[in-house]
Structure formats: structure tokens, C-alpha cells
N, C-alpha and C positions, 0 to 999 in steps of 0.2 A: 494497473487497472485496464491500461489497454479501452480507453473511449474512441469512439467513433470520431471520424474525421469528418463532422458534418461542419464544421467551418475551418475547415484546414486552410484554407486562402488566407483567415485570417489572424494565422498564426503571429502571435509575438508583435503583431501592430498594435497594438493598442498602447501601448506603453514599453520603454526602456526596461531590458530586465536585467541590466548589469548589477551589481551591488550596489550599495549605499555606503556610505561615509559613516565608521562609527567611531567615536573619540577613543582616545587612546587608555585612558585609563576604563573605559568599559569593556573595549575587549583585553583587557589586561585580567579582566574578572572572569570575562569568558573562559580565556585560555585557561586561567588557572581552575576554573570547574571543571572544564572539558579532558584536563589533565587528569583530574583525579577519579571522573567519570565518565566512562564512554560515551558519547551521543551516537547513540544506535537509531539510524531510520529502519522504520516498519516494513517498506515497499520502495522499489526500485525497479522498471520494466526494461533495464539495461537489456539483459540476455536476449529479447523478443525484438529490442532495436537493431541487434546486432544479427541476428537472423534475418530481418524483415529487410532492412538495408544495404549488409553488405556481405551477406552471405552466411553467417554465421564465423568471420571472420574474424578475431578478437585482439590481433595485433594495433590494432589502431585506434586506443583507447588512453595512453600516456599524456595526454594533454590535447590543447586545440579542436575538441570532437565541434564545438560549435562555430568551426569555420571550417568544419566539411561539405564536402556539394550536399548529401544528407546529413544536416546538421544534431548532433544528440546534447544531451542536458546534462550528463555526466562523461568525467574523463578522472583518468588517476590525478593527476595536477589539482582538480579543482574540486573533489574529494578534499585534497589535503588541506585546498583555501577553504573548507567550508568545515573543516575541525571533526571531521566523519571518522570514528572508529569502530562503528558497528555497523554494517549492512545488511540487510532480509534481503537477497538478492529475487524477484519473483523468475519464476521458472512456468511464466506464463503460457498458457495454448489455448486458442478459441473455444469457446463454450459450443461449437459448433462442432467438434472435434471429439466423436466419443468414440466407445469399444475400443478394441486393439490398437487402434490408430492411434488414441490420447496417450496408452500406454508409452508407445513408439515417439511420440513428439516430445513426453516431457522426458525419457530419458535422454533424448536430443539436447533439450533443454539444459538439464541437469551435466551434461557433458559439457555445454556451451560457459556455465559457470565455473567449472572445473577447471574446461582450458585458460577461461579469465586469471584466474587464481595461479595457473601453474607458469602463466605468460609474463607474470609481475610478483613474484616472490617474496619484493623485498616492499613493497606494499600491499599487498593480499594474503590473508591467510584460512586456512575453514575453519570455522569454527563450529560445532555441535554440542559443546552445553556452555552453561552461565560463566564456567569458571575456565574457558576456553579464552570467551567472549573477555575476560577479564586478564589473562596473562598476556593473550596479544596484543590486545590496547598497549598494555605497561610495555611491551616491546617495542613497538612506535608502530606496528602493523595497523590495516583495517580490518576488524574480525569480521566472517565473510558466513552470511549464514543464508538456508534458502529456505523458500517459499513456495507451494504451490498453492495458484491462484484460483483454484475450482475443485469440487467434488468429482466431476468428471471426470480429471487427470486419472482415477481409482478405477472408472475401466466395470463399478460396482463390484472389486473385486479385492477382498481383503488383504490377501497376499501381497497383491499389486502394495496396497498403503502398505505394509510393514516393508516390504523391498525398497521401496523409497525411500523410508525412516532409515534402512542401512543405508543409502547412498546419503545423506544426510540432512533430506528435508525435515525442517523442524515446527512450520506449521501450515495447514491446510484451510487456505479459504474456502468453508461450506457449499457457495455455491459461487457464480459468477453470474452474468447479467443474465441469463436463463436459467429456468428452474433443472434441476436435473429431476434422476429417478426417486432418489429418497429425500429432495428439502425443495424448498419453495426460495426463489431468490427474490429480490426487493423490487426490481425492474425489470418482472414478467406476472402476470396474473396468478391469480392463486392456482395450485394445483393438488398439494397435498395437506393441505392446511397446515404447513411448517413443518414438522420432522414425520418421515416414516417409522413404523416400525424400523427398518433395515438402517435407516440413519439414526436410531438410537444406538443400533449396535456399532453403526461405524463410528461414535460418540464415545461410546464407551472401551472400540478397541483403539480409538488414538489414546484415552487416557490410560489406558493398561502400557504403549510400548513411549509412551511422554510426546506425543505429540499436539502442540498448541491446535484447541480448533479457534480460526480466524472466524469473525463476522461479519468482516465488513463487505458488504453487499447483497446479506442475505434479508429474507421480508423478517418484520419484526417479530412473526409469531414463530420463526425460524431462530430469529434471537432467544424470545424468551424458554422456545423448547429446548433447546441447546443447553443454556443456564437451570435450566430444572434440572437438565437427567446427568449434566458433567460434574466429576469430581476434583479439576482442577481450573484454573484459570483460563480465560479466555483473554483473545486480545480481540481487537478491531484495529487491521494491519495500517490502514488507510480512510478516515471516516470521522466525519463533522459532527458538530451537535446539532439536530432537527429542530432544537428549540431558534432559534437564531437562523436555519435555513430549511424550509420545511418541503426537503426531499428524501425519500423514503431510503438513499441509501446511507441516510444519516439517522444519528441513534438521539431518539428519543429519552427525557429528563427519568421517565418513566424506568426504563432499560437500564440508564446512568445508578440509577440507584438499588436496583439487581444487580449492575455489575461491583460496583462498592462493597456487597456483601460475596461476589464471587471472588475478589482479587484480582482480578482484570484489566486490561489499558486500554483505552482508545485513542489511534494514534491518530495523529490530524493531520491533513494533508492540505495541499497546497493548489489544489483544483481550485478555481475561481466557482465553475459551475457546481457546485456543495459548498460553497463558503458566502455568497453572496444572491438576495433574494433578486437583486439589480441585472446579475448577470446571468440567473434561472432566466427571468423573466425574457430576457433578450434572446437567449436559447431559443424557447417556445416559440418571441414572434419569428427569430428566423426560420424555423421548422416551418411555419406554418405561410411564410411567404414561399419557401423552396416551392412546398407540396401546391403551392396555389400555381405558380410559373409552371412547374412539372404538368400540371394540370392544363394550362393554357398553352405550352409551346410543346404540346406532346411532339414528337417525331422531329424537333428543329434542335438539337444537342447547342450547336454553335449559338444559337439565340438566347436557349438556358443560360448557358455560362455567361454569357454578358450580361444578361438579365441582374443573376446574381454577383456578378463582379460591379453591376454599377450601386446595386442595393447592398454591398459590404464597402462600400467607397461612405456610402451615405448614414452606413450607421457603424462606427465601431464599436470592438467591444468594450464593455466597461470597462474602465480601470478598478484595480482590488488592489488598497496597501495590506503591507503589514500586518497593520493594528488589525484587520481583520480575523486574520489567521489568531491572533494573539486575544481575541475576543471568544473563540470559540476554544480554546487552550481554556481560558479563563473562567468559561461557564461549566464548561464539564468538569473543570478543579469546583469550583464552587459548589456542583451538584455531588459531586461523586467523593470529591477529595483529591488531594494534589496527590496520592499515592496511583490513582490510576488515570494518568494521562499522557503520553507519550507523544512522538513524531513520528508521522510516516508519508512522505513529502508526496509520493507515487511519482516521480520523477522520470520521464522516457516514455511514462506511461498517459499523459496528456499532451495536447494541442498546445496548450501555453498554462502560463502559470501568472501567479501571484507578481506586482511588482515585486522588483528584486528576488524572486525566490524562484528563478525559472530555469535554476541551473542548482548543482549541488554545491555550488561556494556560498549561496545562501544562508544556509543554516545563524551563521553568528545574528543576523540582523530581526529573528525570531528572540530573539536572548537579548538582543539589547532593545527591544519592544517592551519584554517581559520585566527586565531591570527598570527601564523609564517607571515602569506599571509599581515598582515597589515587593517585585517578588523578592525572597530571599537563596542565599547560595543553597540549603538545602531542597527548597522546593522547584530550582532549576537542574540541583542536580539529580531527582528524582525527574522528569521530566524527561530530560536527556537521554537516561538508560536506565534509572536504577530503579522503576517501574516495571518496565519491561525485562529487564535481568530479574527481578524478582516472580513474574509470572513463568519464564521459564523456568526456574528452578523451582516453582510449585509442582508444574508438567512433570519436573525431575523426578519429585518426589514422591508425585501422586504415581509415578510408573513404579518405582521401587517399593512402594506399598502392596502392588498391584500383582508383586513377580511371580506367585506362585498361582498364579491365575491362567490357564491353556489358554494358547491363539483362538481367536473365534472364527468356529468353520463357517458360519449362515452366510447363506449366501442370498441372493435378490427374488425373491418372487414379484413379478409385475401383476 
């Protein structure tokens, strides 16, 4: 998701995000689900960290990342503590980044996951359909699959998406926190009333070569135009329920029950700021004291920053257990049905996270929230992956239905 670092000071104070203690006979249930089911997360901003930090460097990922001078949320070691056999790698680039340029960045990108994979063999693997994602589990590997995080990556240029689909992106988030040329994203004004023409076709030519289109972070009328004109499943990589947190890049009860009849996931993520209305709120006031000091100490930088290092001294951020994450799991099973609910933690890709979930060894302590709650092993191990593996293999499907269908030339008129 790649969020702004409007309170990077104060990262990770708020609360301990080490694991939690879970008795021995509940992760003995775990493991044995996780065994016979992959837990596939949705979104991971690894590749973007690794870029943005240390050069696009990937050697230094086997363990220990969170006791680096730049510390990351993910490392192969704690991958394996957090029972991860499926990864959406995001092959993230600013929404600010279009034409040729986007092109040029997410192949960069797209390399940057490759070298990850090629650097750790004997836990990384690529995976590009459902039954990939499902032998290399059974091999003890992490099946390694990628993502791009915006409509823009495409450059509005068709070819661009199906050259992708060959290097082996498997789904494209619609838009990202600005609208592009053909969709309207959640967290910019309106601009095209949700889908263009041209983004109908780019709708219909991911479903021709099986590419997932993602929603999460596009505006709702971007949602529901999407589920109209698509012949295969949708996911939402990264994305709350609206009913329980009422920010727009979270899916409405509304949407949950279109996506029910589309076959779809919505994976849930582990941001504080879309999980809790506690730590929106606190969001806002600090926005709105930054913009007031920026306001009153124009031209004095050193004065700002104290300013607001004594006003983050004086308010931290909320604390967000668990049960939260586990509540908004629990409403979208309730609205939608436990066949379209998934994980997708966006890990790398935020300030701080959730207690205990602010690292990938996490994952188990979502599962033993879920057990406390009285889920069953089936509806955990649908959760896990077998949600999500079954949306791709609709994508599969809907492509092979599709095949004697020619590439589509249209191209964008503005």
C-alpha cells in the first residue's frame, strides 16, 4: 500500500509488536491447517522496501531485517515463524509515476522479486497459477506470486498488461491512491465516475489472458463498475470492512454482498488506520495540528519538528489488538460468507501495524483469535488460501473460456 509517512516518528511506539504467547495445543491446530492449506497473504511491499532502503539490494532478507539501521517487517526466517506459504509479492511504484517511466519502474520492480526468489531457492519459489501455489506449499517452499499495485503500472497501454501477465503478474490493483486515466480511486475526488470506457476494456482484457483485477483502493463506484462488466472473480488484495470502519478504502456491506455473487475475497489487512474508527480519528487530529504548526511556524523547520515531536510525546497512537483484525474477518464472513474472506496483511507497506501483527511471524495469532471465536478447521482453512486459490483458478478459467478471443488493440483516447 505504500501510506505516507505522516507520522513516521511514531512508528511502532505505541505498543510492543513482538508475538504473543499461543498454547500449545492451539497452534498444534494451526500448523496442522496451515499444513494442509496454504496461508496465502494478499499484499506484501517487500520489493518497494528493498528498493527504497537499500538499494534494491535483496541479499539481506534471511532473517534479522527488524534489527537493521532500516528496519523491514518481513525476513525469510520470520516468514517461516508466521506459517506463510503463499505470497502476493506487490511490485509497487508511485501513483505519481506514469507513461514510459511506470513501465521502466515496475519491470525494475518485477526484477527486484525475481532476484528475491532466485537469492533463496530453497525457500522461494514463483508461482503463476492455483496449482503451482499448491505443489510448492507441499514442497515446504513459499509460493511467490506478484502483484501490481495500480492501473498506472499499464502505461494505458495494453500490451504493456499482457507483457506483464508473461513475466508473471497475477493481479492488478485498479487504481492506487490517485485516480488514473480510465478509473476513479477511493482517496482522490471523483473524476470519471468509476470505470471509463477504456477501463472496461482493460476489465475485460485482464479477464481474457486471467488476470485478477484487485480493488482495493479503488472508489466504490470503481467497485461496483468493475463487478458489473467482469467475468471472473475479484479480490480486494488489502481492504477492511467500511461497516466497522468508515473509510472509503474499505468495502462497504453493500459491495460485500456483490462480491458474494461474484466469487471474490476480500483480504484483510492489518493497517490500524482502516481497522479502527479510534486510530482514524487520531489520524485526522494529527493532520490537522501538523497543518495548524506548518501554518504558524512557516519558515522556522527546527521549531516544526519540535513542535510536533512534543505533540507525539503527548498523544500516542492507539493501541489495535488482534480481536480487531478478527472482527472485521468476522463481519465480512457474516455478510459475504466465509468462502470470500482472506488475508492480506500489507506488511512493509505501512508505518506500524496491529499489536502483534507488525511483522510476518504474526499470522498464527489471527488463527488463534479466530479458534478462541469458535471458527471451524474448514472455515479457517478457507480463509488462509482456499478463498483465494479458488479466485484464481476462476481467473484461470474465465481466461481459457476466453482463448479464442484476439488481444485488444483500443487503445486511450482522453
Amino acid at each position: 500500500m505504500r501510506i505516507s509517512l505522516l507520522i513516521a516518528s511514531l512508528m511502532m511506539t505505541s505498543a510492543p509488536l513482538h508475538a504473543q504467547a499461543i498454547d500449545a495445543k492451539t497452534q498444534a491446530r494451526i500448523d496442522r491447517i496451515l499444513k494442509k492449506t496454504p496461508l496465502i497473504d494478499g499484499h506484501n511491499d517487500l520489493p518497494w522496501e528493498l528498493r527504497d532502503k537499500y538499494g534494491s539490494h535483496v541479499d539481506n532478507i534471511a532473517s534479522g531485517t527488524d534489527r537493521l539501521e532500516k528496519p523491514l517487517q518481513t525476513d525469510i526466517a520470520r516468514l517461516r515463524a508466521g506459517r506463510v506459504g503463499g505470497q502476493f509479492w506487490s511490485v509497487y511504484i508511485p501513483a505519481e509515476v506514469t507513461g514510459p517511466a511506470a513501465i521502466e519502474m515496475t519491470l525494475e520492480q518485477i526484477d527486484v522479486v525475481k532476484r528475491m526468489i532466485a537469492a533463496f531457492p530453497r525457500d522461494l519459489e514463483l508461482a503463476t497459477t492455483a496449482d503451482d501455489v499448491v505443489r510448492i506449499h507441499r514442497a515446504g517452499k513459499i509460493a511467490s506470486l506478484i502483484g501490481m499495485e495500480g492501473g498506472h503500472h499499464i502505461a494505458n497501454n495494453l500490451a504493456a498488461l499482457r507483457a506483464f501477465y508473461d513475466l508473471g503478474a497475477r493481479y492488478m490493483t485498479i487504481t492506487h491512491f490517485a485516480n488514473n486515466d480510465w478509473a476513479d480511486s477511493a482517496t482522490a475526488d471523483p473524476e470519471h465516475n468509476g470505470l471509463t470506457p477504456f477501463g472496461r476494456t482493460v476489465i475485460g482484457e485482464m479477464d481474457r489472458i486471467g488476470m485478477l483485477a484487485d480493488l482495493s483502493h479503488v472508489s466504490e463506484k470503481t467497485m461496483t463498475d468493475v463487478l458489473a462488466v467482469t467475468r471472473a472473480p475479484v479480490i480486494f488484495s488489502h481492504s477492511n470492512a467500511r461497516a466497522l470502519q468508515d473509510h472509503p478504502r474499505n468495502v462497504s456491506d453493500a459491495v460485500l454482498r456483490l462480491l458474494a455473487a461474484n466469487g471474490g475475497v476480500v483480504m484483510v489487512n492489518f493497517y490500524p488506520g482502516y481497522l479502527s474508527e479510534e486510530v482514524r480519528a487520531f489520524n485526522i487530529a494529527r493532520a490537522a495540528e501538523e497543518g495548524r504548526l506548518k501554518a504558524q511556524l512557516i519558515g522556522q523547520p527546527d521549531k516544526l519538528k519540535a513542535a510536533l515531536d512534543s505533540w507525539d510525546a503527548a498523544h500516542p497512537v492507539p493501541a489495535v489488538p488482534v480481536a480487531v483484525v478478527a472482527d472485521h474477518i468476522g463481519h465480512i464472513a457474516r455478510v459475504a460468507g466465509h468462502d470470500h474472506v482472506g488475508i492480506g496483511g500489507d506488511l512493509d507497506g505501512v508505518p506500524y501495524a496491529v499489536v502483534g501483527l507488525g511483522s510476518v511471524d504474526g499470522y498464527p495469532l489471527v488463527f488463534a483469535e479466530l479458534i478462541r471465536r469458535g471458527w471451524s478447521d474448514a472455515n479457517l482453512a478457507k480463509l488462509a488460501g482456499g478463498n483465494v486459490l479458488r479466485a484464481l483458478r476462476g481467473a484461470e478459467a474465465t481466461a481459457a473460456a476466453m482463448k479464442s478471443q484476439p488481444p485488444s488493440l483500443e487503445t486511450l483516447t482522453k
